[in-house]
C-alpha positions in Angstrom: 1.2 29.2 38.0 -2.4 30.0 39.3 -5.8 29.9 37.5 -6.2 34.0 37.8 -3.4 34.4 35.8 -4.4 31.5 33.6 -7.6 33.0 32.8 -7.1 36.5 32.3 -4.1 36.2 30.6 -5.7 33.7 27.8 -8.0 35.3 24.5 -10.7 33.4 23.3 -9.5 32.7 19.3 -8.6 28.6 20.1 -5.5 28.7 18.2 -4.2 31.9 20.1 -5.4 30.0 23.4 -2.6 27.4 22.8 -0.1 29.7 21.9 -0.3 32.2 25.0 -0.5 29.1 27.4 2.9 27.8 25.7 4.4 31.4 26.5 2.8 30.8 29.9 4.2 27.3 30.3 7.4 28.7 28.8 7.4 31.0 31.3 6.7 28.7 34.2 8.2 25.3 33.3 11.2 26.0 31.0 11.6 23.4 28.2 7.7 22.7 27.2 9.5 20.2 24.2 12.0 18.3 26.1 14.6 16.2 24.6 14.6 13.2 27.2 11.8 11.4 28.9 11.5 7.9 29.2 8.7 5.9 30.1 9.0 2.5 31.6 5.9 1.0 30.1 3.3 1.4 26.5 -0.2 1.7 26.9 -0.8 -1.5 25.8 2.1 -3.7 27.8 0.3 -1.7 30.3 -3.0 -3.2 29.5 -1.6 -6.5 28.9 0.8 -6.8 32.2 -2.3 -5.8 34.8 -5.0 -7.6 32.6 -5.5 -9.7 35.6 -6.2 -6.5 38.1 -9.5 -6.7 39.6 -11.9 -4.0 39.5 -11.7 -1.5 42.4 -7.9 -2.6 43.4 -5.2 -0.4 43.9 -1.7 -1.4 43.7 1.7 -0.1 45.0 3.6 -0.7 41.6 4.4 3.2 40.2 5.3 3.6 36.7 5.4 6.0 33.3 3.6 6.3 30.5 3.5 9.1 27.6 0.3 9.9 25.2 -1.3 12.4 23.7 -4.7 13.8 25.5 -7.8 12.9 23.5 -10.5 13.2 26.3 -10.4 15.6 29.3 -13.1 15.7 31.8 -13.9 17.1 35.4 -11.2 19.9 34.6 -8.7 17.5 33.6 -9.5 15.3 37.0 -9.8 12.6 34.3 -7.9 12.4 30.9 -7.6 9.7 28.5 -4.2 9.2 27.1 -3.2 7.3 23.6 0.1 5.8 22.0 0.4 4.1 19.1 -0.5 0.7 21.3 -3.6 1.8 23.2 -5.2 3.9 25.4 -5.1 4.5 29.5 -6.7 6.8 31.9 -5.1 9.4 34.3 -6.7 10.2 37.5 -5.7 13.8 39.3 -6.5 14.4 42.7 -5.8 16.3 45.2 -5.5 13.2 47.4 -3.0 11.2 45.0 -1.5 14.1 43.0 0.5 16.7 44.0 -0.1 20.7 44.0 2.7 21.2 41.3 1.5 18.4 38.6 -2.6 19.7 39.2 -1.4 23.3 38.5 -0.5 22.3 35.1 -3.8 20.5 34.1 -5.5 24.1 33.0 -2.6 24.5 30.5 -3.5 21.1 29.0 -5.4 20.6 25.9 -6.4 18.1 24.0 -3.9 17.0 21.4 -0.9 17.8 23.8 1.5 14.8 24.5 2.6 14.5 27.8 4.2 11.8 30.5 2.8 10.5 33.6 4.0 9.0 36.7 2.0 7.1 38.9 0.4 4.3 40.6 -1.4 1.4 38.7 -5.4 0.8 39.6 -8.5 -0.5 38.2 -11.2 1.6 39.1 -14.9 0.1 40.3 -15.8 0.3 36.2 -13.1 -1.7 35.7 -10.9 1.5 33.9 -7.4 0.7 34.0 -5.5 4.3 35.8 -2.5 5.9 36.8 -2.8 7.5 39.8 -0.9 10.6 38.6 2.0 11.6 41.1 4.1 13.8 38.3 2.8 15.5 35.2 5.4 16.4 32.3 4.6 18.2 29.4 6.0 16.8 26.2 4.4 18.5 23.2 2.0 21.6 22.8 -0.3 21.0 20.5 -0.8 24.7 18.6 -3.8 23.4 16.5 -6.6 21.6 17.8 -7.7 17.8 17.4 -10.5 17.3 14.8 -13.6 16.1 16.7 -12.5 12.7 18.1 -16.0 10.4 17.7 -16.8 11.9 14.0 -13.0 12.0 13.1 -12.1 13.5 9.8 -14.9 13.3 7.3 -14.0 15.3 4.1 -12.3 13.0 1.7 -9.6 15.9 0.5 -8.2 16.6 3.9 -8.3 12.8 4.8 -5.8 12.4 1.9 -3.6 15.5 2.4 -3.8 15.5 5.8 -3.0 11.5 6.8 -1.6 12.6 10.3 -5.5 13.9 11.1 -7.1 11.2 9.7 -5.1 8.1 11.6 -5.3 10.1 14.7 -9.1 10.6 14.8 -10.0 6.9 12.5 -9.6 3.8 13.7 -10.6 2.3 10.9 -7.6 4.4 8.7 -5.1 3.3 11.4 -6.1 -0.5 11.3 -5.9 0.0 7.5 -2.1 1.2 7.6 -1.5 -1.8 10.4 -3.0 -4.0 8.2 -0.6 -2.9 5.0 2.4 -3.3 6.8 1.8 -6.9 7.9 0.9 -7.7 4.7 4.2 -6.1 3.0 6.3 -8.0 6.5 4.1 -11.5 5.2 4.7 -11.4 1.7 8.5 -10.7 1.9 8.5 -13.5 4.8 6.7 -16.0 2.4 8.8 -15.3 -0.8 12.0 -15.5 1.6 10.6 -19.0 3.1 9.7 -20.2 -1.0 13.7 -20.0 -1.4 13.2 -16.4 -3.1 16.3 -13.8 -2.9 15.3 -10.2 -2.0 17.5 -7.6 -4.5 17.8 -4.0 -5.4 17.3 -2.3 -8.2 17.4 0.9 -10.1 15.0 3.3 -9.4 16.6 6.1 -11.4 17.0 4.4 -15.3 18.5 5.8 -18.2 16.3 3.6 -20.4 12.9 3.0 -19.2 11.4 -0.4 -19.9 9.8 -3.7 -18.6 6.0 -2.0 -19.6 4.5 -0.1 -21.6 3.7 3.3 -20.1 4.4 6.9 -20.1 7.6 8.0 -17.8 8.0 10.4 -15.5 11.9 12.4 -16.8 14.4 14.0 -14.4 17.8 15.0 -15.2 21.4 13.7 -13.2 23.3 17.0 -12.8 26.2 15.2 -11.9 26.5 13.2 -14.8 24.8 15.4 -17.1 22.1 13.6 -18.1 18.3 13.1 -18.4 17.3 10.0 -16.4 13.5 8.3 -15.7 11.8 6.9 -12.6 11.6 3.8 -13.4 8.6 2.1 -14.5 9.1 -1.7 -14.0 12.2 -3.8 -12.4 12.0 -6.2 -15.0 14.7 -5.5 -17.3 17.1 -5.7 -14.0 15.4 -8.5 -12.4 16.3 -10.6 -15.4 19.8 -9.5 -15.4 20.4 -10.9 -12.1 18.6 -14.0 -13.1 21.4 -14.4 -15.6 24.2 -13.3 -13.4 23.3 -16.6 -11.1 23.0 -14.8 -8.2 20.1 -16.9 -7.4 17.7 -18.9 -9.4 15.2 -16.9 -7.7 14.9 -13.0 -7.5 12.2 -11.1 -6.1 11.7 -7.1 -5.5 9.3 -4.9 -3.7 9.3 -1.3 -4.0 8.1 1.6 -5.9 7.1 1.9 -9.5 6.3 4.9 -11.1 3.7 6.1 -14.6 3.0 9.3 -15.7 -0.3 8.3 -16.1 -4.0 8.6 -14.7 -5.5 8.6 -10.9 -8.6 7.1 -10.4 -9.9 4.6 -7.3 -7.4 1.7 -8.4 -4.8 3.9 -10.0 -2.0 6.0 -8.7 1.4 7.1 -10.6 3.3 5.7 -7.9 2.7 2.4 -6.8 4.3 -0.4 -4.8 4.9 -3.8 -7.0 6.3 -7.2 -5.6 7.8 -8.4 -9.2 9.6 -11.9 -8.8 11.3 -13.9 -11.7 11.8 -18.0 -11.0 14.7 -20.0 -12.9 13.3 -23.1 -14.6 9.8 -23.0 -13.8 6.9 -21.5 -16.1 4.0 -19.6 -15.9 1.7 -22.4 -14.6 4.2 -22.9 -11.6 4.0 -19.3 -10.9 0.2 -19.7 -11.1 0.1 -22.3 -7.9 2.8 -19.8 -6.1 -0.1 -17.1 -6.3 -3.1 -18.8 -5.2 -0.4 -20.2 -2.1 0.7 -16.6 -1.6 -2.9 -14.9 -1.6 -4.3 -17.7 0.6 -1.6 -17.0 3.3 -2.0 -13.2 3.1 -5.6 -13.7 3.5 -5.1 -16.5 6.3 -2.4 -14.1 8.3 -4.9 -11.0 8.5 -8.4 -12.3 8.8 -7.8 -15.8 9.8 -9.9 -17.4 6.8 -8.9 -17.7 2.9 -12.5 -15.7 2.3 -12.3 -12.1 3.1 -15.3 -9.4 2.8 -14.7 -6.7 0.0 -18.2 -4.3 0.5 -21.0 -6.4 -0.4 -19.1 -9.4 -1.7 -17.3 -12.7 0.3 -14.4 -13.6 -1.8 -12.7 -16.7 -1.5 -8.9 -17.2 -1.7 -8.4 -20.6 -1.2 -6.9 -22.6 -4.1 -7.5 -23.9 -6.8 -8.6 -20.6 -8.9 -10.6 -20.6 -11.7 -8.0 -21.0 -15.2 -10.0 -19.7 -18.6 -7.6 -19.1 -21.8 -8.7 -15.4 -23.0 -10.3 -16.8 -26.5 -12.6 -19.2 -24.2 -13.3 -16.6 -21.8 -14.7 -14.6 -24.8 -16.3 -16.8 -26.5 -18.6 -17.9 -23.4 -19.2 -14.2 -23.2 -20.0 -13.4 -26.6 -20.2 -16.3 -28.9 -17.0 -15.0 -31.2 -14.7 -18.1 -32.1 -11.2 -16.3 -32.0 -9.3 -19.0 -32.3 -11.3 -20.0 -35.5 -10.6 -16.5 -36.9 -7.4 -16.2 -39.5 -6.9 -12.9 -40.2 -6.4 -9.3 -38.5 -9.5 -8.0 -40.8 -11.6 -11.1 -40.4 -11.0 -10.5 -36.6 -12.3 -7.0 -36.7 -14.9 -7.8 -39.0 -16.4 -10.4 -36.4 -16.1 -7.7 -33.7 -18.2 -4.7 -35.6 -20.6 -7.7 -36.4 -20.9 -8.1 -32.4 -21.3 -4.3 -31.9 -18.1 -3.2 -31.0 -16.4 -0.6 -31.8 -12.9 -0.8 -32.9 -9.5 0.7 -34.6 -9.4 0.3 -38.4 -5.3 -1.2 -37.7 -5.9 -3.4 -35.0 -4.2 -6.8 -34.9 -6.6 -10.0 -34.0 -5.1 -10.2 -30.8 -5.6 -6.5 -29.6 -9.6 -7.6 -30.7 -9.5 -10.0 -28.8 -8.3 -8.3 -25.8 -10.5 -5.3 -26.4 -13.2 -7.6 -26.8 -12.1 -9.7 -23.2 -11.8 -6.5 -21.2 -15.2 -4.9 -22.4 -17.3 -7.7 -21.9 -15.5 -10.7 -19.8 -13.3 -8.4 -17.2 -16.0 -7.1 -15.0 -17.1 -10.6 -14.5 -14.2 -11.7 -12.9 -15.1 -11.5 -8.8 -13.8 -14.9 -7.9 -10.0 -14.9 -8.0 -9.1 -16.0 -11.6 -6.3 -16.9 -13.7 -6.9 -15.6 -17.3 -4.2 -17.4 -19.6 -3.1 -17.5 -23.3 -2.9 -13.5 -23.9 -2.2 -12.8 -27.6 1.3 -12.2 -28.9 0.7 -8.7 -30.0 0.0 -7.5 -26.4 2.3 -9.5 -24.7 6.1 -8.9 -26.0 8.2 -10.7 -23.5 6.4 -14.0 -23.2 6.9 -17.7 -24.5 4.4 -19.1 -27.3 1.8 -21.4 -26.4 2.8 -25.0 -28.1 1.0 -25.1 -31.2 -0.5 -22.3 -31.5 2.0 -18.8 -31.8 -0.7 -16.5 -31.6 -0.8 -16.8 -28.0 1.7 -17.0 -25.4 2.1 -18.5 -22.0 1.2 -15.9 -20.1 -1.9 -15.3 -17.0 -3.4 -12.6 -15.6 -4.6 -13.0 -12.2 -8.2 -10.7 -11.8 -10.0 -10.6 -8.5 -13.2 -8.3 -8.0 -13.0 -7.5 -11.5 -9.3 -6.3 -11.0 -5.9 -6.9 -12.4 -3.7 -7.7 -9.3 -1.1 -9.7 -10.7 0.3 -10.3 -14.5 2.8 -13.2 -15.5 4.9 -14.7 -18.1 6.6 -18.2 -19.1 9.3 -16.1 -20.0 10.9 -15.4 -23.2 14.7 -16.2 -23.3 15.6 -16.6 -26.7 17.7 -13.6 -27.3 17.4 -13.4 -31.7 13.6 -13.6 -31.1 13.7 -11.1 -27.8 15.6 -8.6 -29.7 13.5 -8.7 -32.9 10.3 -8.1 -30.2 11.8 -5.2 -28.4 13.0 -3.8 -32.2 9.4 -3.9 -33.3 7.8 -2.2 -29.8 10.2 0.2 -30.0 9.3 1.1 -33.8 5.5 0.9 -32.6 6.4 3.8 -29.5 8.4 6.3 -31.8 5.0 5.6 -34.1 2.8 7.2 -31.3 5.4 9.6 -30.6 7.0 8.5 -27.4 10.1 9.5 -29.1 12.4 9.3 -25.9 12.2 5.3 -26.0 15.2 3.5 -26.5 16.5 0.4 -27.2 18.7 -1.4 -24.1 21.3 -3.0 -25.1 22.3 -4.0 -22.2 19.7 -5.8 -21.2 19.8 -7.5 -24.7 23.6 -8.3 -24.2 23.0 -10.0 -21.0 19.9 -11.8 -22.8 22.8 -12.6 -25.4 24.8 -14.3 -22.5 22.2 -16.5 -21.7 19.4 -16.8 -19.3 17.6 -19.3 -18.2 13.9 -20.8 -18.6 12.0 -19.0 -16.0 8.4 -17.7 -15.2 8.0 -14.1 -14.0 5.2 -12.5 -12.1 4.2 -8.7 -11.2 1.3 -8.0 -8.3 -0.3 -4.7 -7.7 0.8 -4.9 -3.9 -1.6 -1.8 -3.4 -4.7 -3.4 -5.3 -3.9 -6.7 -3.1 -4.0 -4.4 0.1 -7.5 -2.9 -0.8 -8.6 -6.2 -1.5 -7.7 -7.4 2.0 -8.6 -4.2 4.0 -11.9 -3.7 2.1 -10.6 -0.2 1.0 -13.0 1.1 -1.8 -9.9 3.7 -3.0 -6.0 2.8 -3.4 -5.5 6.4 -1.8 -6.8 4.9 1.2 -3.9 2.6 1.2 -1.8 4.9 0.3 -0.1 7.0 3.4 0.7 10.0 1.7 -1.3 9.7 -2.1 -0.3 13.0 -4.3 -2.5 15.8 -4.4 -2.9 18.8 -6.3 -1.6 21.7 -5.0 -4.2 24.1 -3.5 -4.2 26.9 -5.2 -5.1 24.8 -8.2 
């Protein structure tokens, strides 16, 4: 292969470039996307192995490595090559590198992955470098990199095009590091708490365990329409019963046909976990121990920086009942309140604006999330929900309006929801009866009843406290991610031509 040929044979549209110099490699080399190459070494056991190599030192010790080019310079004298585990330099010369390997440097561009074998130095900088004695190409990039030092700027290709955006932002890659050691630490510490890790139905032929809309697909086998599920719950809790373990956790996708926004996406990883005779306030202690270790694990510290904010993970949280927490924030006395109208009365009298049928607990949650929610920065356990709004959890003693239930909010988020359980079976069935009367009401007219969830309930299961954390909310919390689609790899998109 000589440079004449190279250079009159090549057009100057960029994407055409690559493609004539694969035909040309093609021509020359034979297999440009070979099946076998092994390298003895990653960039960064590299790094770490001949940490200790003085500057200006060359060594005997010859071994391989494999990355794709993201700088070139001196006509490809000097390339930078990157794996997933770091960087290293290549150094061609005439004096180290043979004819055949230099000939292939002008048919190298950047964004092409290719293997090196060499000698190990540290140059008079201090740049660890191979001394290239054999150049392999691996991959031909056919589309350029995006510019390496601004990276990928427009928020829309970020997001459809994840592959571009890793490759070129360090701060995206760290992000997606980060979010798997978070998922490997929170399935590590439930497993170390004495939690079981289970399996459940994605595909449902009743939907259940929240209230949200589905999204429907139909079994052809079986002949029948089926539903992505929206919660484990209703599973979980038959396991609980089964014995399997008194404790059962899950982590995978959920799925609601619902909005997008910054903290929303229709599918969505949750870690829901349901504990045999403990309650909702030993479920609160297990999340302030859980968040603190997360925290701990990836920044070293309990307090982690979210924009312009410090937040604090280490235990105790704040715990406010919701009727408290309102009236600090307003004034309003729900607990003092007897009726449904007296209840909406107080809230029109406060300037709010709500539903001629609501109930005195969806006031009183309207009321919490308008004016006490976005308060919330400090991790916080909001308890004693009302009954209305919270259909699968114990009564507080003494007072059945409420129930034993918390909600754990953190920068004026929802990351984590959780129940003292109901288990009574006559009272669980006469609650999912009436939710299910309330859903045909708005017209969700594909909601069922499970029965057999309900016989299983029947059967008996024991006391136990449940909990359900936004695992991506948690992740922008501890990445500082101002979007959960920049936690999420591969978020949906619209289609382009829409």
């Amino acid at each position: 292969m000589t440079e004449t040929k190279t250079e009159t044979a090549l057009s100057s549209d960029v994407t055409e470039v690559r493609r004539q110099k694969l035909d040309l490699l093609r021509a020359e080399i034979g297999d440009v996307y070979p099946a076998h190459f092994h390298r003895t070494l990653t960039n960064g056991e590299l790094a770490e192995k001949y940490a200790g190599l003085e500057p200006d030192t060359e060594t005997t010790d010859i071994v391989t490595v494999a990355g794709r080019v993201y700088s070139s310079r001196n006509s490809g004298m000097f390339m930078d090559i990157h794996d997933a585990s770091g960087k290293i330099q290549i150094f061609s010369h005439k004096d180290t590198t043979p004819e055949a390997a230099r000939a292939l440097l002008p048919m190298i561009d950047l964004g092409d992955i290719i293997g090196v074998t060499g000698a190990v130095r540290r140059t008079k900088r201090g740049e660890l470098t191979i001394n290239a004695h054999e150049i392999t190409m691996l991959t031909k990039a056919l589309l350029p990199m995006p510019e390496k030092w601004h990276g990928v700027s427009d928020v829309e290709i970020r997001y459809r095009k994840r592959h571009l955006d890793i490759m070129t932002n360090e701060e995206s890659k760290l992000r997606f590091l980060q979010r798997s050691k978070i998922i490997s630490a929170l399935r590590r510490f439930m497993e170390a708490d004495g939690f079981l890790e289970v399996e459940t139905p994605m595909l449902q032929t009743i939907y259940g365990g929240a209230t949200a809309d589905p999204f429907k697909t139909f079994h052809n086998t079986l002949k029948m329409d089926m539903y992505l599920r929206i919660a484990p719950e209703l599973f979980l809790k038959r396991t609980l019963v089964s014995g399997l373990s008194d404790k059962v956790f899950e982590i995978n996708r959920n799925f609601r046909n619902e909005g997008v926004s910054t903290r929303h996406n229709p599918e969505f990883t949750m870690m829901e976990c349901y504990w045999a005779y403990a309650d909702y306030e030993d479920v609160m202690d297990l999340v302030e121990r859980l968040f603190a270790d997360l925290a701990t694990k990836i920044h070293g510290s309990t307090d982690v920086v979210y924009g312009d904010k410090t937040i604090s993970f280490a235990g105790p949280f704040r715990r406010v009942p919701m009727p408290d927490a309102v009236k600090e924030a307003t004034g309003i006395d729900f607990l003092a309140i007897k009726t449904d109208e007296e209840a909406r009365a107080a809230a029109r009298a406060a300037g709010f604006e709500v539903e001629k049928d609501w109930t005195w607990g969806e006031c009183l949650a309207f009321i919490f999330e308008e004016k006490v929610e976005g308060t919330l920065i400090q991790p916080s356990h909001v308890t004693h929900f009302p009954k209305d709004i919270s259909p699968f959890a114990k009564e507080v003693p003494g007072e059945p309006r409420l129930v034993e239930r918390f909600e754990t909010y953190c920068n004026a988020w929802e990351v984590g929801n959780a129940f003292s359980e109901l288990n009574d079976p006559v009272e669980q069935r006469a609650r999912m009866v009436e939710q299910l009367e309330q859903a045909h009401a708005r017209g969700e007219k594909d909601k069922q009843l499970d029965d057999e969830f309900l016989d299983a309930i029947d059967q008996g299961m024991p006391p136990a406290g449940g909990l359900g954390i936004g695992v991506d909310r948690l992740i922008m919390l501890l990445t500082n991610a101002p979007s959960i689609r920049d936690v999420i790899l591969f978020p949906a998109r619209r289609n382009k031509a829409d």
